[in-house]
N, C-alpha and C positions, 0 to 999 in steps of 0.2 A: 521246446520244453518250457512248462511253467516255472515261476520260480517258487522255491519252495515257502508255504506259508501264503502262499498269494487266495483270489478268487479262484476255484477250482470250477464253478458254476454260472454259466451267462445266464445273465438277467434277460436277455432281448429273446431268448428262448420263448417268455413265456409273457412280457410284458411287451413284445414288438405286436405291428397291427396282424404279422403272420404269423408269431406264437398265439396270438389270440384265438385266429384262425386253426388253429391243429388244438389247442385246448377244446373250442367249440368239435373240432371233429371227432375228437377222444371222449366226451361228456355223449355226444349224438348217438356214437358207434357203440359205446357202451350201453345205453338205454337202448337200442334197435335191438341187441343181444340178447341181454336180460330179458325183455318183452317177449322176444319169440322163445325164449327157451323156456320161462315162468308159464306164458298161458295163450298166448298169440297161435304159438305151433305153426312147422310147413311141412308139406306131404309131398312125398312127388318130382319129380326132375327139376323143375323150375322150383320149386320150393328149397331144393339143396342148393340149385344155381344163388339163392336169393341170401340164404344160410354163409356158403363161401363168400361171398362178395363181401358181406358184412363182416365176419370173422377175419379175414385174410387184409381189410383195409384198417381195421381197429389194430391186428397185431402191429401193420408194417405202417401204422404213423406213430405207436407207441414206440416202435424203437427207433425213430425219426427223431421224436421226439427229445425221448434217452439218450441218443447221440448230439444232436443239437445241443441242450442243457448243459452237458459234462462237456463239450468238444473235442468227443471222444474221435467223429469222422474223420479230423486230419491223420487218424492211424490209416482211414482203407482208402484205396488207390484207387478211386475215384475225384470225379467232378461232383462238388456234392449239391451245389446250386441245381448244376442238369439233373441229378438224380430225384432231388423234393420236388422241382419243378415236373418233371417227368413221372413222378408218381399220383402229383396232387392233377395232372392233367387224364393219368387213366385211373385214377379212384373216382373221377368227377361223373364220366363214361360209362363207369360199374357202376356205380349209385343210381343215377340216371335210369340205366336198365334194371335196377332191381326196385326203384321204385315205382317203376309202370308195369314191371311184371308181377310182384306181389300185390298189391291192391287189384290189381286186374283178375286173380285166380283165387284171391284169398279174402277179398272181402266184399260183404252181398249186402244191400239195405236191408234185407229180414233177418234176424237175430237166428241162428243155425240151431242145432238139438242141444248144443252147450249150452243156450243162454247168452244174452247179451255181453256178458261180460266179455267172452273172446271176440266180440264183433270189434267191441270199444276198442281193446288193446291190439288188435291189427290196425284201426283204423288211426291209432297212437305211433302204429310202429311202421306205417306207411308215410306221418308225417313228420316222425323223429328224421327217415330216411330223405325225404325231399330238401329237410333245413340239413341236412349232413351234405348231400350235393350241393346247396349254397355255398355251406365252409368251403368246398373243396377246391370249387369254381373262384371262393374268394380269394384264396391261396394262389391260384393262376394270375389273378386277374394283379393281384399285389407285388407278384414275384417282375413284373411288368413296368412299373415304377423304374425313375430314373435314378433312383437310390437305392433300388435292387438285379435291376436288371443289367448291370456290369458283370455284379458279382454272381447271378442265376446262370451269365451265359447263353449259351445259344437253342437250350430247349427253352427259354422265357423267350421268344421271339415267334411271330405269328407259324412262320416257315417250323418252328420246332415244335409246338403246340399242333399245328397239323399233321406233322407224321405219327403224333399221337393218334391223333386220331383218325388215321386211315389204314394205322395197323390193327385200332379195334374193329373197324366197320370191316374189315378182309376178315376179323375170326368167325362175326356176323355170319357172314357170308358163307362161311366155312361150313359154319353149323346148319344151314339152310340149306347145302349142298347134302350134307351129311343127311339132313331129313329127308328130302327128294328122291334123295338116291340118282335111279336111272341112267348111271353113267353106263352103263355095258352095253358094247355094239355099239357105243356112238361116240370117234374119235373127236369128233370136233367140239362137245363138251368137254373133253376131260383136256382137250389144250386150251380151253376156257377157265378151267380149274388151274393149269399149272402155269398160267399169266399169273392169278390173281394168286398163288404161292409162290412163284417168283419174286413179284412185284412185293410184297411180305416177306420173304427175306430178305430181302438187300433195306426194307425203308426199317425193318428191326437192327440189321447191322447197323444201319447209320446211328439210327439211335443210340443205340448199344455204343459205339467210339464217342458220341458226344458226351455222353454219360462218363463214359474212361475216362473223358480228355484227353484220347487218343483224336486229334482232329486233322494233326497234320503228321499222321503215320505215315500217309501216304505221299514221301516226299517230291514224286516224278508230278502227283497230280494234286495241285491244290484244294481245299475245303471247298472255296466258292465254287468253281470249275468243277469239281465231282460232282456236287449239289445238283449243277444247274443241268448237267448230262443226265446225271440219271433222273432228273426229273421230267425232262425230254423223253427218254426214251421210257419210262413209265405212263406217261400221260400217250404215248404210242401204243402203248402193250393194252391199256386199258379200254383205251377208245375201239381196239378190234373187238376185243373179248363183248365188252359191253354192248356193240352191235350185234354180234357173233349168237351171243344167250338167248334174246331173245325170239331172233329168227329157227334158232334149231328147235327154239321148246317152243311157239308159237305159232308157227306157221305151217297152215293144213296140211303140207306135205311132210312134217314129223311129228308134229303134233295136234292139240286142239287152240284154237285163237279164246276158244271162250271156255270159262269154269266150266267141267262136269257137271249133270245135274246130281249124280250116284256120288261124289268126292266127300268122303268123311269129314265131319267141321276138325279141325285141328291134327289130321294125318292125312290131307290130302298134300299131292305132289306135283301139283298144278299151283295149289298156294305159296308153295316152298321156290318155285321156279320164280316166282311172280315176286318175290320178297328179294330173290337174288338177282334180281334185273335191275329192277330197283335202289336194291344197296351198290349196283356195281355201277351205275350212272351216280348216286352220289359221291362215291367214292374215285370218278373220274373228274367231276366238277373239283373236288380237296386236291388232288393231283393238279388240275388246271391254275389254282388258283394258290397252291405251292410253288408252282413254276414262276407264275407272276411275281410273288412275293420274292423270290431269289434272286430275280432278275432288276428290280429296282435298286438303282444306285444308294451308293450310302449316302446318309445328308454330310454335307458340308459347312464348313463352318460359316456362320453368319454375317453379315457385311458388318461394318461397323455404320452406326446412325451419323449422316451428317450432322455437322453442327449447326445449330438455329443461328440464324443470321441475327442481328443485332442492332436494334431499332434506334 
């Protein structure tokens, strides 16, 4: 508890190199908003995808923010290092995807039936979105530091930064499944499926304890020791499925090796297959190189320099 009369408000909030960083995201995220809501406009699946992502990272760094500032988060029972670390690591992910997916749908070099002016303010509001992905990346990259990366915890470490991102690239996945469809009658997809929703829920749980600062709930089995199993046997699970995928949807006897000529541009089910082969080798490579990362020893401490001999 403070004492009464004291500072009630950190200054490092907003004057450190990482409140700099969440101001630059809050000023970004705000203009990205305004823009599309004023005259930019989205239509359409992706257009809402593009909508939430923005909305949903402006809200939850404003109150990142708000807590930080007041040091209001030593009320909630979390890890709050892992928690910003872990946010600014999948806001960076979203952005990323929303800024290749709205300029890709939404904006054209020929000026539309509105007139130039909506061309401009997309083309404003696809490059508010890309310097927002720097903030967010910057955020990552600073929580990293040997003067934050004590207090950030175990999501500021490569090994935690990736299970960020192997739980986005799995919803990836997810969603491309979900476009394809094709699962019926053919069991050995859909145990292709329940690897890669396995393997997403347990790297969410982990998450999820490191974020609690739940790490060492598990008192039979150590943090490092879980880690390094379940990383084992994910980099196991993923390397079948990943072999597995492509053979059932590829090869002559279930499927076709080459694109349809007849395959609608953006509903066929041959591209969606081909997206999830793809996402699920990168996301076995993240698993591989999770594993590495867990398994290098900790540095030790430094020798001491002889002393210069004396002439």
């Amino acid at each position: 508890m403070d004492p009464p009369g004291g500072r009630y408000l950190d200054r490092r909030a907003a004057c450190s190199p990482i409140g700099a960083a969440r101001l630059s995201q809050l000023v970004l995220g705000c203009a990205v908003v305004a823009m599309v809501i004023h005259s930019a406009g989205y239509s359409g699946s992706y257009g809402v995808f593009c909508m939430a992502v923005w909305c949903l990272c402006f809200a939850v760094t404003t109150v990142i923010f708000f807590l930080d500032a007041t040091r209001l988060y030593g009320c909630l029972p979390v890890s709050w290092g892992n928690l910003t670390v872990a946010f600014a690591a999948l806001a960076t992910l979203m952005y990323v995807t929303a800024s290749v997916v709205y300029p890709l749908y939404f904006v054209s070099s020929e000026c539309p039936y509105a007139g130039c002016e909506v061309r401009n303010f997309r083309i404003a509001v696809a490059t508010c979105s890309m310097a927002a992905t720097l903030a967010y990346g910057a955020e990552v990259v600073l929580s990293r530091r040997p003067g934050q990366a004590a207090a950030a915890g175990y999501m500021a470490t490569p090994p935690g930064v990736l299970k960020v991102v192997q739980a986005f690239v799995a919803c990836v996945i997810f969603g491309g499944v979900a476009n394809g469809g094709g699962l019926a009658g053919r069991p050995g997809l859909v145990c292709c499926v329940a690897v890669w929703a396995g393997c997403f829920g347990l790297t969410s749980l982990l998450v999820l304890l490191a974020v609690c600062g739940r790490t060492g709930a598990l008192r039979c089995l150590p943090w490092d020791r879980l880690l390094g199993a379940y990383g084992l046997l994910a980099l196991l699970l993923y390397l079948s499925a990943s072999v597995a995928w492509p053979v059932l949807c590829f090869d002559s006897k279930y499927g076709s090796p080459w694109r349809p000529a007849s395959c609608p541009r953006g509903g066929c089910v041959w591209d969606s297959q081909l997206v999830v082969s793809v996402l699920s080798f990168l996301n076995l490579g993240l698993y591989a190189a999770d594993l590495l990362y867990s398994q290098r020893p900790p540095p030790g401490p430094r020798a001491p320099r002889a002393p210069r001999p004396r002439v």
